[in-house]
C-alpha positions as CSV (number, residue, x, y, z in Angstrom):
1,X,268.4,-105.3,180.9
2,X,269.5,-107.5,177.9
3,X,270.0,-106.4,174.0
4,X,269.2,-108.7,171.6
5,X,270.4,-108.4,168.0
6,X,267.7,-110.3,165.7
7,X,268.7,-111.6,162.0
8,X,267.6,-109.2,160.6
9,X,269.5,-106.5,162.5
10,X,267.1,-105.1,164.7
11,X,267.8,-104.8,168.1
12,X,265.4,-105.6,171.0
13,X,265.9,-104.9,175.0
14,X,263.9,-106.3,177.4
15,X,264.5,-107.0,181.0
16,X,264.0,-110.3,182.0
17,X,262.1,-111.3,185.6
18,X,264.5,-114.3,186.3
19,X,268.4,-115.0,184.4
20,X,269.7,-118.5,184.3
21,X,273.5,-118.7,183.1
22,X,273.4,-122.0,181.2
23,X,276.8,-120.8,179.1
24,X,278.8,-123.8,180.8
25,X,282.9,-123.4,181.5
26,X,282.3,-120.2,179.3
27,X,280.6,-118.8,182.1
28,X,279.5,-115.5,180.7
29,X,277.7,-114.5,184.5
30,X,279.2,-117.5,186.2
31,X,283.2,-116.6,186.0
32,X,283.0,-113.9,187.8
33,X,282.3,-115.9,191.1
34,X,284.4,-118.5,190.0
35,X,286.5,-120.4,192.6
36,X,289.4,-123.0,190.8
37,X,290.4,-125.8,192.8
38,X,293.9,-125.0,192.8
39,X,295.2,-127.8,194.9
40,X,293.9,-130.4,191.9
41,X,294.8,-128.9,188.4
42,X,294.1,-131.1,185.2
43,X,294.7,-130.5,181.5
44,X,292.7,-132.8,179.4
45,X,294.9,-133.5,176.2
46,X,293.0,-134.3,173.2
47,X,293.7,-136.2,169.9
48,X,291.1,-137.4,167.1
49,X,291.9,-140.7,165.3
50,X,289.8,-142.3,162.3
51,X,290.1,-146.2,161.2
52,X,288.1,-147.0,158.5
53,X,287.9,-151.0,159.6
54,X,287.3,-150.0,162.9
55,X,288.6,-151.0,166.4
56,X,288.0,-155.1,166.7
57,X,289.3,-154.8,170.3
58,X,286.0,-152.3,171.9
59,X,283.0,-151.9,171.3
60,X,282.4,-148.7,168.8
61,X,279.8,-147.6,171.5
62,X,281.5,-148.1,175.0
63,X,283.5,-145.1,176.3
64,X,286.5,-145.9,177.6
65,X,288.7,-145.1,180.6
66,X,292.2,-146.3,181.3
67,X,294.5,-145.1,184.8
68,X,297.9,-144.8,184.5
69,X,300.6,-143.7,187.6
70,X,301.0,-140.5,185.8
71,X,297.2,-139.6,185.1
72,X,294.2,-141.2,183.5
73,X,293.2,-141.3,179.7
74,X,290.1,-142.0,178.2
75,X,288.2,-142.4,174.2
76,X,284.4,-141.8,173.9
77,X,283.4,-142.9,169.7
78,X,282.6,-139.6,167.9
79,X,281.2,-141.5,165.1
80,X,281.3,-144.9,164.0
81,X,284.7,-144.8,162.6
82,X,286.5,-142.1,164.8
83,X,287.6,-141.7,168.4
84,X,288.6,-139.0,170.3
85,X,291.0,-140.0,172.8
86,X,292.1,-137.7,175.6
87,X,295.3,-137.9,178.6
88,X,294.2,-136.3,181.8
89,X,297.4,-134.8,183.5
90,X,298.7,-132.2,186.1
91,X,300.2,-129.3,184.2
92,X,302.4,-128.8,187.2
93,X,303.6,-132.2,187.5
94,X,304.5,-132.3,183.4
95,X,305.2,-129.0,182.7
96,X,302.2,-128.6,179.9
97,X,300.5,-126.1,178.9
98,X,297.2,-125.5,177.2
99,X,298.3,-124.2,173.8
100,X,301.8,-125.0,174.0
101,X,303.5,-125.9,171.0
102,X,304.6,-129.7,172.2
103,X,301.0,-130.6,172.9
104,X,301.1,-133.3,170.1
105,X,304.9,-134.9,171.9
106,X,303.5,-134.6,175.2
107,X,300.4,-136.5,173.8
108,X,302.2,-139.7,172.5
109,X,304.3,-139.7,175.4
110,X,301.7,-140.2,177.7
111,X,299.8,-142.5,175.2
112,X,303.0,-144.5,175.6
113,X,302.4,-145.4,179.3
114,X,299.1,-146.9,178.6
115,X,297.6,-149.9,177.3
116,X,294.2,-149.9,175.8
117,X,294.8,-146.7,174.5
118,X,297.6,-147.5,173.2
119,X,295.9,-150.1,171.3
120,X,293.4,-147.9,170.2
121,X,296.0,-145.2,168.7
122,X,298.1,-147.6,166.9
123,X,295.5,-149.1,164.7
124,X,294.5,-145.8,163.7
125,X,294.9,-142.3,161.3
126,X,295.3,-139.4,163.6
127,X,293.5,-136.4,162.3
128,X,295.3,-133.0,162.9
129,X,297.6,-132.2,165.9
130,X,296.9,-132.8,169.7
131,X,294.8,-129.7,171.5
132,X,294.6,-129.0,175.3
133,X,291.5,-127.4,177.1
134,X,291.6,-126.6,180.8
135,X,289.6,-129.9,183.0
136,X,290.5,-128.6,186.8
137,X,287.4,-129.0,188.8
138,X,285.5,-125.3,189.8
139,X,283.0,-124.4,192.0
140,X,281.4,-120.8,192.8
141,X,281.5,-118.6,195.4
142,X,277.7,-117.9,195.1
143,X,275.3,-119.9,192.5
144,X,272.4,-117.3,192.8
145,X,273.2,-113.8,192.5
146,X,270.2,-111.9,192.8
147,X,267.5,-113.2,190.5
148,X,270.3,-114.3,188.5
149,X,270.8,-118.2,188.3
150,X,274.1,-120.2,187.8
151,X,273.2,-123.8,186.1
152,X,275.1,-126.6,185.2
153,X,278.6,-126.2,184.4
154,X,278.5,-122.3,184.9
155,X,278.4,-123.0,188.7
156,X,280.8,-125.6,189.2
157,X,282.4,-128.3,187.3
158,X,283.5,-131.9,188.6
159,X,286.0,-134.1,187.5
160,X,285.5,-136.4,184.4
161,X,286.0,-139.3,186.4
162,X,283.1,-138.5,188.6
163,X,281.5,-139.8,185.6
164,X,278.4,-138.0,186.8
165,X,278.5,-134.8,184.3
166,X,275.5,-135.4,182.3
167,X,273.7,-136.2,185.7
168,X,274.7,-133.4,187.6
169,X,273.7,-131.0,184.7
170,X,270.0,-132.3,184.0
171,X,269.8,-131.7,188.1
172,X,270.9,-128.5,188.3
173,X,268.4,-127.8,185.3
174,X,265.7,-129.1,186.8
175,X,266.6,-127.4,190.1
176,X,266.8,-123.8,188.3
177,X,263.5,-124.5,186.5
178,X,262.0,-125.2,190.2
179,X,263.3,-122.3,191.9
180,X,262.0,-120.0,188.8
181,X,258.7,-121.6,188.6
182,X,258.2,-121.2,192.6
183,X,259.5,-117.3,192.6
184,X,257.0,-116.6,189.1
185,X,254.3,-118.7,190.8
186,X,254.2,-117.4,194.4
187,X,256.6,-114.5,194.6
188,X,256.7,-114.3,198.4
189,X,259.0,-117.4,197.9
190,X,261.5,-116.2,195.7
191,X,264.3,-115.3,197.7
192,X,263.6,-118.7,199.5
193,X,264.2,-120.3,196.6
194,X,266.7,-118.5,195.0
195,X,268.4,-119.3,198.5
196,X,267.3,-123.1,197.9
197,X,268.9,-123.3,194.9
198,X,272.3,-122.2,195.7
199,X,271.9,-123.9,198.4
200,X,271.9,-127.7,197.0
201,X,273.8,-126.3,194.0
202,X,277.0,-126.5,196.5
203,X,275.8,-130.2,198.3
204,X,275.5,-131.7,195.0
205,X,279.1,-130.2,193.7
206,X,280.6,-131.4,197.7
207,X,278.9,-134.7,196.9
208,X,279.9,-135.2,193.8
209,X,283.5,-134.3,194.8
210,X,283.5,-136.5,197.6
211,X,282.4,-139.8,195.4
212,X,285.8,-139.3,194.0
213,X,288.0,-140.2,197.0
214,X,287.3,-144.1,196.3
215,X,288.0,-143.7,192.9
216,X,291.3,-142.2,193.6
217,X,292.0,-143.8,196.6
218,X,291.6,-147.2,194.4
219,X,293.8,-146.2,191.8
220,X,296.9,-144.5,193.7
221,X,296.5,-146.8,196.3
222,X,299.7,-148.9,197.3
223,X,303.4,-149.0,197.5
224,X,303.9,-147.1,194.4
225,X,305.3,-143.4,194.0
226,X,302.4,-141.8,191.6
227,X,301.9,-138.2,192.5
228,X,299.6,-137.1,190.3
229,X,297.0,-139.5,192.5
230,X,298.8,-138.8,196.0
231,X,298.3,-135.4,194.9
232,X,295.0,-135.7,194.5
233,X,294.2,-138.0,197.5
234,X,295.5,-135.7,199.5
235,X,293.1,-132.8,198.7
236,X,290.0,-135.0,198.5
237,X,291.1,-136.3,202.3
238,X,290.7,-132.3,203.2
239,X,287.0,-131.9,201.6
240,X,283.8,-132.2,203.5
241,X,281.0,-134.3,202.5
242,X,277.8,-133.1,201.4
243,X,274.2,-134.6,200.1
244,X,273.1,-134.6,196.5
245,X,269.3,-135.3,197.1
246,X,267.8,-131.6,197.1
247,X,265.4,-132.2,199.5
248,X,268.4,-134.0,201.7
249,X,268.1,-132.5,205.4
250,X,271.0,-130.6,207.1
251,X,272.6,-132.9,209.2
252,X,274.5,-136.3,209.1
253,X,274.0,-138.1,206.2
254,X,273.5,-142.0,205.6
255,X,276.8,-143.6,206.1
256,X,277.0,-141.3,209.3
257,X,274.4,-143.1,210.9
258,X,275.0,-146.5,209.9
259,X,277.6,-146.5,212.2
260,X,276.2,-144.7,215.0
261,X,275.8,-146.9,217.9
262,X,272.3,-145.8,218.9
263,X,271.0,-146.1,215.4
264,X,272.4,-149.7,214.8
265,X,271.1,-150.8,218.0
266,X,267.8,-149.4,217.2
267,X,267.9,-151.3,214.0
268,X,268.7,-154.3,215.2
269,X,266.4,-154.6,217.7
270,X,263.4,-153.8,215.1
271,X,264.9,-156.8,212.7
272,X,264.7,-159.1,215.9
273,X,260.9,-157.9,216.5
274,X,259.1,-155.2,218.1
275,X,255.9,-154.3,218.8
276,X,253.6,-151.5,218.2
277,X,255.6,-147.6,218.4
278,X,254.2,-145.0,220.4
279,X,254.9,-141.1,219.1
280,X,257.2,-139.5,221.5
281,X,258.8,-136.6,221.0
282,X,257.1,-134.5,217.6
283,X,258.7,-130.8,217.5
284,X,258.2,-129.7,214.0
285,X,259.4,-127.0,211.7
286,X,258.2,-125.0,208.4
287,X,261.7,-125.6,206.2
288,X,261.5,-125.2,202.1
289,X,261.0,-128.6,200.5
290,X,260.6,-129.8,196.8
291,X,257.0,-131.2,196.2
292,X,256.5,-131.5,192.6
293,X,257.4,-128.9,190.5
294,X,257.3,-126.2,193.4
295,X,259.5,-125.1,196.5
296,X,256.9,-125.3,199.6
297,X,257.5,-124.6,202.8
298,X,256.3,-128.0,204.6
299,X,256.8,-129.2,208.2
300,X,260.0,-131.2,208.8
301,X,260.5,-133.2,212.1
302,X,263.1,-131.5,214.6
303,X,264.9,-134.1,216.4
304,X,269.0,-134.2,218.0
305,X,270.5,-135.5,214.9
306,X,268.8,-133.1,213.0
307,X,268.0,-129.9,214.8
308,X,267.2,-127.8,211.3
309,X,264.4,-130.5,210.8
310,X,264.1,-133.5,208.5
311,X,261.3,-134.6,206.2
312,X,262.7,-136.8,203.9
313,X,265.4,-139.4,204.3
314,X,266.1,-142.2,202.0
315,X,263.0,-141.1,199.6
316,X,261.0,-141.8,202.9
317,X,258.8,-139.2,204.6
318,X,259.2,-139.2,207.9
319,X,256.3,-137.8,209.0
320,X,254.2,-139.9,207.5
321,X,256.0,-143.3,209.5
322,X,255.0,-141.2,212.7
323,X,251.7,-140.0,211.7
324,X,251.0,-143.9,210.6
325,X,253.1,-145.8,213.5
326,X,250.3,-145.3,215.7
327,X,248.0,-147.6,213.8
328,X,250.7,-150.5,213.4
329,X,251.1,-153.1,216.0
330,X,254.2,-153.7,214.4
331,X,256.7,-152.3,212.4
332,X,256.5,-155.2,210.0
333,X,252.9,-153.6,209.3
334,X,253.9,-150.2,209.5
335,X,256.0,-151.1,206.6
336,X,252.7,-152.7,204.9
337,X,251.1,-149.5,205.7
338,X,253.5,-147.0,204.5
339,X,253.9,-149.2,200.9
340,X,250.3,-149.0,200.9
341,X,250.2,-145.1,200.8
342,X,252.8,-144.9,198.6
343,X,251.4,-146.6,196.3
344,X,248.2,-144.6,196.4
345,X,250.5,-141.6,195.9
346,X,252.1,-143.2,193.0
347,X,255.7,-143.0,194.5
348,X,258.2,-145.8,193.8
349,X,258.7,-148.9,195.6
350,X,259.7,-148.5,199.3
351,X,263.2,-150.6,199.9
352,X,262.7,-152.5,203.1
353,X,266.3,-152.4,204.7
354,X,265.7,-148.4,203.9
355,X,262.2,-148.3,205.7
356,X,263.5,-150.6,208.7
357,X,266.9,-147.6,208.9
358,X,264.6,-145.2,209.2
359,X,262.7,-146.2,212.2
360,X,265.8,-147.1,213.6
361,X,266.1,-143.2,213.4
362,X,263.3,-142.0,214.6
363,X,263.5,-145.0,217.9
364,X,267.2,-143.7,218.3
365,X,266.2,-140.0,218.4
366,X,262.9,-140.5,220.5
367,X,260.4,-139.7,217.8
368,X,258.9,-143.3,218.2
369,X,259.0,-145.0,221.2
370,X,258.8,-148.8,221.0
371,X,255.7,-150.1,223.2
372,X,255.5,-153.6,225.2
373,X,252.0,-154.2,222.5
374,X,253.1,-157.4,220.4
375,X,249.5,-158.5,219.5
């Protein structure tokens, strides 16, 4: 149970049905299944800096990032006047340590090798010493532990640079409030969802990990000897990807099947015209999937490339193309027929090139077969 202490010094236990840890890097459930990721170990060290005429050369509202070969800094405005400006380094690679005594040296040393933030410093008062906190990335060797929920920053933590933070935390929010309000709401489904929610809880921390490979790839890239970003490259080349969408099927993901042969021949070959698609194949399964503000077990379509069953890919239902191909003569008004429904449904536009990929899916994995009908 839990013990809370009230103002006025009363205590009160209770034992909750569902506990979400929403304590971020303090982690006060979450650290004990913590997992570092040794390999890529970051101090983010921090200075504050007030001007009182400003900074002509940013805007006072843009956040700013700058790379350097030794690391990466960046400045988000505090207030209209002050800045807090931060050098992302590896502690092994400069021998720093959070709450060293030289944090304030090793600051304007690596302020030294930048430019913008250079700038920024120069122009201004700093406002006490320099001050390191821990920025390594973290994941979790389990997210739900029992009926106990890890959420946002208390399950994993991505790299700054990701620049997806404030995404990834509202999603794992809304995930945890999902997978509560299915387990309170139809209790049968609880371990389901609990199961659920870990579940995309480590895709959207792979994923999120894996968008950084460009990144870094872009900045170490070259002839020059940086190893803080060969470092780096070099772990993110080891990493698998993963999908962020929670209702994402297991199985390849987009950029996968763009380049598989069978797939691209099936999509080209609905661009140049087809007529109407027959169902062939339909094997389905019961697997958990998001509809609204519940975890349901719906039917998803079993097929080669996706053997644990698919329902939704590219915010397109799948069974709903094969349950509506039949009336089409073409896939030109299949495509008319799908936006139709979802429109009815109230679901956001449907992207063409998205729609047409699809198909191309289902044709390529013998869900629809196209027909010799071109009237």
């Amino acid at each position: 149970g839990v013990e809370v202490v009230l103002d006025g010094g009363d205590r009160v236990g209770f034992r909750p049905g569902w506990l979400l840890d929403c304590t971020g890097r303090a982690g006060v459930l979450g650290r004990r299944h913590r997992v570092l990721e040794t390999a890529a170990p970051t101090l983010a060290v921090i200075r504050r800096y007030e001007n009182a005429d400003g900074w002509p050369n940013v805007e006072p509202t843009h956040a700013l990032v700058e790379s350097v070969e030794r690391g990466w800094a960046w400045s988000v405005p505090t207030l209209e006047r002050e800045r807090h400006v931060a050098v992302m380094l590896d502690p092994e690679l400069h021998a720093v340590m959070e709450g060293a005594d030289d944090l304030t040296a090793a600051f304007e040393a690596e302020i030294d090798h930048t430019s913008l933030m250079r700038s920024i410093t120069t122009l201004a008062r700093p406002v006490g010493p320099a001050w390191a906190v821990t920025a390594s990335m973290y994941t979790s060797s389990t997210f739900a532990d029992g009926r106990a929920l890890l959420v946002g920053d208390a399950a994993s933590f991505v790299d700054p640079m990701s620049s997806y933070g404030v995404k990834k935390a509202l999603a794992s929010g809304w995930l945890a409030a999902v997978a509560v309000n299915t387990a309170i709401r139809t209790p049968e489904m609880a371990a389901a969802a609990a199961e659920f929610f870990g579940r995309r809880e480590r895709a959207m921390y792979e994923s999120l990990r894996g968008g950084l490979a460009p990144h870094v790839a872009g900045v170490g890239g070259g002839e020059r000897n940086d190893p803080f970003w060969e470092r780096r490259a070099e772990w993110l080349a080891d990493q698998p990807g993963s999908a962020a969408d929670p209702n994402a099927p297991d199985g390849p993901d987009a950029a996968t099947l763009r380049d598989d042969p069978e797939v691209r021949a099936a999509f080209h070959a609905l661009r140049l015209g087809s007529g109407r698609l027959r169902t062939g194949r339909r094997d389905t399964v019961d697997r958990p999937l998001i509809i609204g503000n519940r975890l349901r077990m719906a039917p998803a379509l079993v097929t080669p490339r996706f053997p644990e069953g698919v329902r939704y890919f590219r915010d397109i239902d799948m069974l709903r193309v094969v349950h509506l191909a039949a009336a089409s003569r073409n896939p030109g008004a299949l495509y008319e027929s799908y936006s139709e429904w979802a429109a009815r449904e109230d679901l956001p536009p449907v992207d063409l090139a998205n729609f047409i990929g699809v198909v191309a899916l289902l044709v390529a994995d013998g869900v629809l077969v196209p027909g010799a009908d071109r009237s």
